[in-house]
C-alpha positions in Angstrom: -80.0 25.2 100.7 -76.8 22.7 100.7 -73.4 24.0 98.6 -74.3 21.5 96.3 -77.8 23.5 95.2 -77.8 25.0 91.6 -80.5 27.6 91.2 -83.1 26.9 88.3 -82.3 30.2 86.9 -78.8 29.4 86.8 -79.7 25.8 85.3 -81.7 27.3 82.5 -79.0 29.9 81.5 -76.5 27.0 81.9 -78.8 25.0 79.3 -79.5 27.5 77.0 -75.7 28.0 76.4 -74.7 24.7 76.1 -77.9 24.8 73.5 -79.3 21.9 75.4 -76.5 19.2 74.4 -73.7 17.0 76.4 -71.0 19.3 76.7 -68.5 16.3 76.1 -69.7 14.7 73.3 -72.4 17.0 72.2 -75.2 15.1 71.5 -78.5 16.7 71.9 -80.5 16.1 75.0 -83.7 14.7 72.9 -81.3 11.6 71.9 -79.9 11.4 75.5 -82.0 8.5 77.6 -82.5 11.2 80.5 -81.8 14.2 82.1 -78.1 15.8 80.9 -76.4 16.7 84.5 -75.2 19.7 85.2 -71.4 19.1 86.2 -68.7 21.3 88.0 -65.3 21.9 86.1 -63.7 22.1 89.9 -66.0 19.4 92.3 -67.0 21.0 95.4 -65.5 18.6 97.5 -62.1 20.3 96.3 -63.0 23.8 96.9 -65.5 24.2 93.8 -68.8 26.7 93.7 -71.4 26.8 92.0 -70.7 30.3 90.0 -71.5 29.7 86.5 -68.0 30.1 85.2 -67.3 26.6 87.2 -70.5 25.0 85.9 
């Protein structure tokens, strides 16, 4: 598993608090032409995990 591996379990909980919507401009993921990304608030390459609370 690479450092850059988000578990599904935490991908769903991730989803399910954003309530399945871009967490910039909010749209909802039905109206989004793909998958919304899961993005880190502090990028791995500069120290970043992948604990929620930086997801």
């Amino acid at each position: 598993m690479s450092s850059r591996h988000i578990s599904q379990n935490i991908r769903n909980r991730i989803r399910a608090q954003a309530q399945d919507r871009c967490g910039y401009c909010l749209s909802q993921q039905k109206y989004v032409l793909g998958p919304l990304e899961i993005e880190h608030i502090q990028p791995i390459a500069l120290g970043g995990s992948n604990d929620e609370d930086n997801l």
